[in-house]
MMTF fields as JSON, N, C-alpha, C and O atoms, coordinates in Angstrom:
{
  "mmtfVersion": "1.0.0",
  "mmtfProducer": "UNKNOWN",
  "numBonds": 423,
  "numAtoms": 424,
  "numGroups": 106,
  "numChains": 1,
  "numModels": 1,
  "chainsPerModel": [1],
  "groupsPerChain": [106],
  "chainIdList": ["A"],
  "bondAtomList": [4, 2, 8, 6, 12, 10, 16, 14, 20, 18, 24, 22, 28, 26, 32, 30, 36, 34, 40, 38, 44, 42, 48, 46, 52, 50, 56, 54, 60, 58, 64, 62, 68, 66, 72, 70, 76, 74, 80, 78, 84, 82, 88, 86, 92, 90, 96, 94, 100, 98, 104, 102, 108, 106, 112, 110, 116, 114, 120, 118, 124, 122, 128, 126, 132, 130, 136, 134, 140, 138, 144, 142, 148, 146, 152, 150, 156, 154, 160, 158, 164, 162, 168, 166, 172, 170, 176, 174, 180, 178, 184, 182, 188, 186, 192, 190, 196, 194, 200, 198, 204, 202, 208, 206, 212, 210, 216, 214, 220, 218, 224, 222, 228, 226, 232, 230, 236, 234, 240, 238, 244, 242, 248, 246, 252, 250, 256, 254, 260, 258, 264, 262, 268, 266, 272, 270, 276, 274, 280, 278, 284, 282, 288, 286, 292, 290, 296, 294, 300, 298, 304, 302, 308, 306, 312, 310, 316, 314, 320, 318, 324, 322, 328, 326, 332, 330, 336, 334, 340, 338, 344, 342, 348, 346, 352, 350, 356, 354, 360, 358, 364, 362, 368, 366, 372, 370, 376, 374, 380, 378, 384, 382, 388, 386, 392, 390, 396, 394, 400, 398, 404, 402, 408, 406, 412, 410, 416, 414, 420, 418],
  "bondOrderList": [1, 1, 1, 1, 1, 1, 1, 1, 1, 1, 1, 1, 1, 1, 1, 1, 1, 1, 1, 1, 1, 1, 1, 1, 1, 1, 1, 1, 1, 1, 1, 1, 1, 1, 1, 1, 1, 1, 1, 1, 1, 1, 1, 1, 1, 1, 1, 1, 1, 1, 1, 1, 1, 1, 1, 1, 1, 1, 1, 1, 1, 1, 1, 1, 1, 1, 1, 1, 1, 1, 1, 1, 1, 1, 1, 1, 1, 1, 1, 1, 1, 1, 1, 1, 1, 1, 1, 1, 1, 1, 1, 1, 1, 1, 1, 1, 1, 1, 1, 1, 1, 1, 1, 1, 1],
  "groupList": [{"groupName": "UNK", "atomNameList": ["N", "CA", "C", "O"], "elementList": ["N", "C", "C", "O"], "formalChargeList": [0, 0, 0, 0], "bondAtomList": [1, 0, 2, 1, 3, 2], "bondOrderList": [1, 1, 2], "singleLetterCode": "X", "chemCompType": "L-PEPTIDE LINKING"}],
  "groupTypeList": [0, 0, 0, 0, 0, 0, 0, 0, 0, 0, 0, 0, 0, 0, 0, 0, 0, 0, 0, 0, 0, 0, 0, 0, 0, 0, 0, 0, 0, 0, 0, 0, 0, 0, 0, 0, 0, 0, 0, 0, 0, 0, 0, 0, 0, 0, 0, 0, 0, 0, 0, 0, 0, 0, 0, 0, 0, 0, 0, 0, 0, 0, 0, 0, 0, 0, 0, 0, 0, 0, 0, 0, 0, 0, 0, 0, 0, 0, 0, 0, 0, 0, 0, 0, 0, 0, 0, 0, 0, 0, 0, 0, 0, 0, 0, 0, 0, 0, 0, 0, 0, 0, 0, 0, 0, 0],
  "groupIdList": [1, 2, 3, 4, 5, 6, 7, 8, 9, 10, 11, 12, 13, 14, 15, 16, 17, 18, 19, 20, 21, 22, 23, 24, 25, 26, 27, 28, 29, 30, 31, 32, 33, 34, 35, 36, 37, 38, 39, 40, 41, 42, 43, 44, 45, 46, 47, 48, 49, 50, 51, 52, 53, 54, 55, 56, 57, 58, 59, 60, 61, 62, 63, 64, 65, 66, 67, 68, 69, 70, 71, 72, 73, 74, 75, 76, 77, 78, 79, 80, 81, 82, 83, 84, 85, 86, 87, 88, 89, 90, 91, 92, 93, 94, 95, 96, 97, 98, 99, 100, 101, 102, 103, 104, 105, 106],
  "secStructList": [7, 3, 3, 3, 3, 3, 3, 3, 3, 3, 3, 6, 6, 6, 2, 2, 2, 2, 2, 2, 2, 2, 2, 2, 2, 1, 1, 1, 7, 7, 3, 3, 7, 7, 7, 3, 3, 7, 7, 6, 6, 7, 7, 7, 7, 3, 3, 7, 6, 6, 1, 3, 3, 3, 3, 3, 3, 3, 3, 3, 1, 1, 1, 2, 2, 2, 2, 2, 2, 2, 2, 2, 2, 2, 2, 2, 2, 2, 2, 2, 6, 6, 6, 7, 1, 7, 5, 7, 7, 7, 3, 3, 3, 3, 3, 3, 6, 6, 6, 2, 2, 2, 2, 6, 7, 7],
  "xCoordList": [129.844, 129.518, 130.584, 130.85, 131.16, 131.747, 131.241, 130.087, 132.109, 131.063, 132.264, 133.45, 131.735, 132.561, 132.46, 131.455, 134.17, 133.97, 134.118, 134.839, 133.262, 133.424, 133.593, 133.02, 134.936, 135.266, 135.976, 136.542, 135.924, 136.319, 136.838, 136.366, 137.906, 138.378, 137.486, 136.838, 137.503, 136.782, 137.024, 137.301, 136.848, 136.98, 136.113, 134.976, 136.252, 134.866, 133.68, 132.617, 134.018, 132.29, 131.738, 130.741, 132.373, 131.667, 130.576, 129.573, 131.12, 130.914, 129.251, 128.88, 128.655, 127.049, 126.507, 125.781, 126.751, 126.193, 126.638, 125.725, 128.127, 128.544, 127.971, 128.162, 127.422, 127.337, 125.776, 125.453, 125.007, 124.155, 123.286, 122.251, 124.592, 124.774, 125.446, 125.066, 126.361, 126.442, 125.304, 124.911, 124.611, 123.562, 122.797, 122.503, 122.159, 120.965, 121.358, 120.373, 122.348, 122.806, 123.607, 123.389, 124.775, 125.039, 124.431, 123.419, 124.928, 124.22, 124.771, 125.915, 123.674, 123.989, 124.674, 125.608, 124.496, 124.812, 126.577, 127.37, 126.554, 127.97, 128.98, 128.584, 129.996, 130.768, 131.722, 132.648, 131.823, 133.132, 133.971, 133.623, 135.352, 136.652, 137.048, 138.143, 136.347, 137.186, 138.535, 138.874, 139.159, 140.666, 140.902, 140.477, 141.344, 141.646, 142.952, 143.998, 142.873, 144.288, 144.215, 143.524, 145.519, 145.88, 147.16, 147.835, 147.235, 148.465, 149.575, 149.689, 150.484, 151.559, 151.647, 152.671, 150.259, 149.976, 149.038, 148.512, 148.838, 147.832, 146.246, 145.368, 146.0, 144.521, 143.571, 143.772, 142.817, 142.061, 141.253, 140.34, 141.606, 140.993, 140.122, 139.36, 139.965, 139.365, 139.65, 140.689, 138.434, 138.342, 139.143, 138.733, 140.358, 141.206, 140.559, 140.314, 140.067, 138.952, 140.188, 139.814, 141.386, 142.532, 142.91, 143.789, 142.533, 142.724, 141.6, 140.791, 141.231, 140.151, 139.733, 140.468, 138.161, 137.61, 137.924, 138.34, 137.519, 136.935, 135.332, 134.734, 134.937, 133.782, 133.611, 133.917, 133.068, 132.627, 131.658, 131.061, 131.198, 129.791, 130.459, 131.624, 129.155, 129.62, 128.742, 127.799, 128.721, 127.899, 128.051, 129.126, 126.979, 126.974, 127.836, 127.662, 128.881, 129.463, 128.778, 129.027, 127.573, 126.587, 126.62, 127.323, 125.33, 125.314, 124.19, 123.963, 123.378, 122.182, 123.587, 123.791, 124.39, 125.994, 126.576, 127.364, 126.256, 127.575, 126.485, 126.706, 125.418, 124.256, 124.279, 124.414, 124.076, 124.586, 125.514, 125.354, 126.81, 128.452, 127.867, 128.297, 127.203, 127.219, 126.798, 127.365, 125.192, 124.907, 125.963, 126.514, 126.142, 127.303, 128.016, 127.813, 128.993, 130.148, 129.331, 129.747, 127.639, 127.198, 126.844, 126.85, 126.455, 126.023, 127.867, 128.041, 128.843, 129.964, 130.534, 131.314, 129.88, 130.426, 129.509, 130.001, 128.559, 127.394, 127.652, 127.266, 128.395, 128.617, 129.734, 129.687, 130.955, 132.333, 132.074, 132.658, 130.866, 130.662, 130.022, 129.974, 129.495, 128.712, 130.006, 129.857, 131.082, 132.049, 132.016, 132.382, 131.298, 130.939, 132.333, 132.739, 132.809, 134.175, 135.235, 134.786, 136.546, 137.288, 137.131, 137.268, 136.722, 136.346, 137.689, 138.236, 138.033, 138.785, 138.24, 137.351, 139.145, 138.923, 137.716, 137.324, 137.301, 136.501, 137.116, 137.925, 137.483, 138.142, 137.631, 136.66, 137.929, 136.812, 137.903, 138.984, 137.708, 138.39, 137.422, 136.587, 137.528, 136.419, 136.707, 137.677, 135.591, 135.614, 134.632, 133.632, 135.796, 134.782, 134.005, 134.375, 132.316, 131.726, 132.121, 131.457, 132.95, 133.634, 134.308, 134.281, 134.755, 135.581, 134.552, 134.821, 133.597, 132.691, 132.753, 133.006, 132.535, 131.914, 133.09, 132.942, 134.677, 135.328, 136.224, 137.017, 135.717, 136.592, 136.743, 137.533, 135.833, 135.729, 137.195, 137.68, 137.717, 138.635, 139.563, 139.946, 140.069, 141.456, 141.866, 142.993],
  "yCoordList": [-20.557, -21.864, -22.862, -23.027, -23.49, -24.911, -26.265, -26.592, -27.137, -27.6, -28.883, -28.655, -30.231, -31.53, -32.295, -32.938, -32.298, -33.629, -34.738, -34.83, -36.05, -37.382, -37.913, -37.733, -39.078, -39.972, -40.971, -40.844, -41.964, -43.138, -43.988, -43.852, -44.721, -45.877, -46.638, -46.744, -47.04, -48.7, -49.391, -48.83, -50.989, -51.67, -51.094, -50.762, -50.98, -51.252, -51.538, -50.983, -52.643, -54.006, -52.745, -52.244, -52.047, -51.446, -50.132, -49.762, -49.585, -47.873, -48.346, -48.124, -48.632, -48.563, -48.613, -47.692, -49.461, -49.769, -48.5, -47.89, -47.858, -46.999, -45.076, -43.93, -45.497, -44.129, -43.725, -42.676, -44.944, -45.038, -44.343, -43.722, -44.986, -44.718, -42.804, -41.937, -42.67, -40.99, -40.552, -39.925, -40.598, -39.721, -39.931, -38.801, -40.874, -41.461, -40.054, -39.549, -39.727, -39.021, -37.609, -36.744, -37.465, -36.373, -35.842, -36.095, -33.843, -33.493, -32.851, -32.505, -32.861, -32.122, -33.638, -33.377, -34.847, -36.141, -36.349, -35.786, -37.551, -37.802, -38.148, -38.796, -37.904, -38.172, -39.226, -39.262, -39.959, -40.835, -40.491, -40.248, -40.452, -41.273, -42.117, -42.61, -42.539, -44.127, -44.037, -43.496, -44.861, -44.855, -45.472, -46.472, -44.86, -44.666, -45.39, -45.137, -46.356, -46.324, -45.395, -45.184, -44.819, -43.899, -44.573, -45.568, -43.702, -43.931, -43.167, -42.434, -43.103, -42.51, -40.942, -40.272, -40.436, -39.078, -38.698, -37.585, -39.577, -39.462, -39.332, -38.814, -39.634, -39.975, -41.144, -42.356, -40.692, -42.325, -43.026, -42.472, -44.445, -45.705, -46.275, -47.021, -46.16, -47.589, -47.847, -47.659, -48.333, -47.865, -48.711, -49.841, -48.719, -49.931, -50.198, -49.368, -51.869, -52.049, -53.09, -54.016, -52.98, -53.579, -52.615, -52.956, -50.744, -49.863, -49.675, -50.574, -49.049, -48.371, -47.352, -46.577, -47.307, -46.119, -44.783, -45.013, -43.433, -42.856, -42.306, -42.01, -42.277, -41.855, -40.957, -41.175, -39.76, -38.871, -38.095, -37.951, -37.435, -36.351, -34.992, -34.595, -34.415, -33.003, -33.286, -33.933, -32.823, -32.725, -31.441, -30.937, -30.426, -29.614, -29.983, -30.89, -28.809, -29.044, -28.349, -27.298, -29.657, -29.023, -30.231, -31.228, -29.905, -31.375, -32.104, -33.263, -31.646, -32.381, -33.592, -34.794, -32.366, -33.55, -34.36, -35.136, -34.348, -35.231, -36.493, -37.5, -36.345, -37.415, -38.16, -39.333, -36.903, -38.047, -38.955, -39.956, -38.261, -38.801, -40.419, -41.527, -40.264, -41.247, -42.618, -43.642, -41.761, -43.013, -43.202, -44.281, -42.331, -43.05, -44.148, -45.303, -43.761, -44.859, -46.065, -47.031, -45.966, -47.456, -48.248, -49.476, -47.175, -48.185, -48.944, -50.022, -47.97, -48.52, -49.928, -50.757, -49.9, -50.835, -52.104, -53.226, -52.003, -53.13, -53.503, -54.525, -52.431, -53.155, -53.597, -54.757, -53.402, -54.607, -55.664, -56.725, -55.425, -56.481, -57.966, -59.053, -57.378, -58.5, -58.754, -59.732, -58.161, -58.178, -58.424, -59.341, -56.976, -56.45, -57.025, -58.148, -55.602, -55.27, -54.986, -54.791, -54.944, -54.093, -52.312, -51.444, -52.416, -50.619, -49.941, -50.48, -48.965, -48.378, -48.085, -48.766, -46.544, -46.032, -44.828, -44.605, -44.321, -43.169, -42.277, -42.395, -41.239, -39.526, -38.433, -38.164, -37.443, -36.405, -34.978, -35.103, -34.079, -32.685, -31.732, -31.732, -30.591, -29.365, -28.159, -27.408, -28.1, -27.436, -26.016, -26.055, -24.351, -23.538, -23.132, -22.626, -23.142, -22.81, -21.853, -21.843, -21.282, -20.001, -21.111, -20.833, -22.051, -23.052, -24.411, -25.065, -24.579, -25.959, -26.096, -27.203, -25.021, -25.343, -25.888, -26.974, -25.091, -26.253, -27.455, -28.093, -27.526, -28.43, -30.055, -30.988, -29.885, -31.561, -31.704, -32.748, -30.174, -30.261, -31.209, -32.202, -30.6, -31.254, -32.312, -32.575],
  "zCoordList": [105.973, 106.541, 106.115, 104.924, 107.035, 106.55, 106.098, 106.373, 105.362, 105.17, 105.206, 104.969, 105.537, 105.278, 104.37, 104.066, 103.513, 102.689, 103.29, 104.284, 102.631, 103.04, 102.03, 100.956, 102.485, 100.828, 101.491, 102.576, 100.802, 101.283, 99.235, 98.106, 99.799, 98.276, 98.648, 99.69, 97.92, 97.16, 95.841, 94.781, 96.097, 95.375, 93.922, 94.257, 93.064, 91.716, 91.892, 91.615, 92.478, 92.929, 93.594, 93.073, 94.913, 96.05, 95.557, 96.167, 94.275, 93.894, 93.9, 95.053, 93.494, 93.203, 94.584, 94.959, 95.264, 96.742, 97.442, 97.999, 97.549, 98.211, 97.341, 97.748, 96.36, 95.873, 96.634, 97.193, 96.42, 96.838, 98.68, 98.924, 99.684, 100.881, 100.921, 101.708, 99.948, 99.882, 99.703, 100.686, 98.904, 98.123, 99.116, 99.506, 99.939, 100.769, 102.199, 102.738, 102.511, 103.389, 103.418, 104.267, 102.145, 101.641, 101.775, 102.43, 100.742, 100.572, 98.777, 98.483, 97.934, 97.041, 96.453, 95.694, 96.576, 95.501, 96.018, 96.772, 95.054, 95.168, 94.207, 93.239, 94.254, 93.249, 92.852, 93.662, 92.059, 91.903, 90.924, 89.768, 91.444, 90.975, 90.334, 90.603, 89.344, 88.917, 88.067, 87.014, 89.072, 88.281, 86.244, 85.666, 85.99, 84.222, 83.852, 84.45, 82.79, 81.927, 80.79, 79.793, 81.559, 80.071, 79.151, 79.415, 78.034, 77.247, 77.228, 78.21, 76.367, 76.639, 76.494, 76.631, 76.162, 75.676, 76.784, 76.818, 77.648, 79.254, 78.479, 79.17, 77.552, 77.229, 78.049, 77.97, 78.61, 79.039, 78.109, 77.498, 77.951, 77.457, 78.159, 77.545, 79.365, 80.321, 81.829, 82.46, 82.238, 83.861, 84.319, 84.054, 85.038, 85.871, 86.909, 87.784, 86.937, 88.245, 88.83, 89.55, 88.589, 89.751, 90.357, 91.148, 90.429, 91.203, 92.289, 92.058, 93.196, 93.985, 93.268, 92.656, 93.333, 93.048, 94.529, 95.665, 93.893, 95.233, 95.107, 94.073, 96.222, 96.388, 97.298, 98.47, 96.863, 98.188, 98.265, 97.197, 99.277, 99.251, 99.968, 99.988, 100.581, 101.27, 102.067, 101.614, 103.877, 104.704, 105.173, 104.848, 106.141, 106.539, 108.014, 108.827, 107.964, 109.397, 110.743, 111.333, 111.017, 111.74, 112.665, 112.494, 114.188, 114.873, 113.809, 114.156, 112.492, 111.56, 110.91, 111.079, 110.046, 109.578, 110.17, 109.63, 111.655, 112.317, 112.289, 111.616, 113.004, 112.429, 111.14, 110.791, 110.526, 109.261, 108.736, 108.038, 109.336, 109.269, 110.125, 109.803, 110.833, 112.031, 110.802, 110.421, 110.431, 109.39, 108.266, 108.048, 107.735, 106.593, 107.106, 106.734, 108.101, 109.469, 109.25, 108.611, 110.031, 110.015, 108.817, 108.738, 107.651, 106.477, 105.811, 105.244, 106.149, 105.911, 106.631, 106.164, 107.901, 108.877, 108.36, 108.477, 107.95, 107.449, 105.877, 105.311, 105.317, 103.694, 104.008, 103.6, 104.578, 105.066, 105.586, 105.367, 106.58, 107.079, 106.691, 107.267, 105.246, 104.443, 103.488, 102.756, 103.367, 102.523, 101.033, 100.3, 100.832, 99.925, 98.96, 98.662, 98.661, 98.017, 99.145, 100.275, 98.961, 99.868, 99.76, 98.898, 101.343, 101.466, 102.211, 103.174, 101.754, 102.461, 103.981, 104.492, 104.902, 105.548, 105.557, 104.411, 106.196, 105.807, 105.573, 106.494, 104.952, 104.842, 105.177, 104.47, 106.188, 106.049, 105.948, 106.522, 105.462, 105.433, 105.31, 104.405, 106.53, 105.801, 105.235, 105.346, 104.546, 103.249, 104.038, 104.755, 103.3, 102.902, 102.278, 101.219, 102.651, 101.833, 100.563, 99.526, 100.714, 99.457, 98.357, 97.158, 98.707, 98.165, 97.559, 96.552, 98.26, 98.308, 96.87, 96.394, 96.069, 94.736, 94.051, 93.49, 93.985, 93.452, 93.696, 93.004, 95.157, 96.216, 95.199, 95.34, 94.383, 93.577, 92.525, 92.089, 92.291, 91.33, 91.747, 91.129, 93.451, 93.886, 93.796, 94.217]
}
């Protein structure tokens, strides 16, 4: 089975509201990205909220997923539109199920 990732940047402010809208529709939760300062030994100290986070889920690449893709699109189009944080674009790439499990590494 295939399966679709969805991920989109965001501002800092956006991750709670937007993790929220993954999980509400995903499947299997969602994950964030938050960008790190490291040091000169690449250790992280601390979340840089002058970078974008990422955020993403997995949908089934089905017509149930594309439904869902649909709602994600609109809850995205309604949190810009209240101008939340700055949201990126949406992202999508699909994933083989043989792969799904460590598709989060990349």
């Amino acid at each position: 089975m295939m399966w679709l990732e969805v991920s989109v940047m965001a501002d800092i402010a956006a991750v709670e509201a937007l993790s929220s809208l993954f999980t509400q529709h995903g499947e299997g939760g969602t994950a964030v990205e938050e960008p790190f300062f490291t040091d000169a030994e690449g250790e992280h100290y601390g979340i840089d909220t002058a970078r974008p986070a990422r955020i993403s889920t997995y949908l089934p690449n089905t017509s149930e997923g594309a439904e869902r893709l649909k709602r994600i699109e609109e809850g995205l189009w309604h949190l810009s539109a209240f101008g939340l944080a700055p949201i990126g674009s949406l992202q999508t790439r699909p994933v083989d199920e043989a792969n799904w499990a460590n598709a989060w590494k990349e």
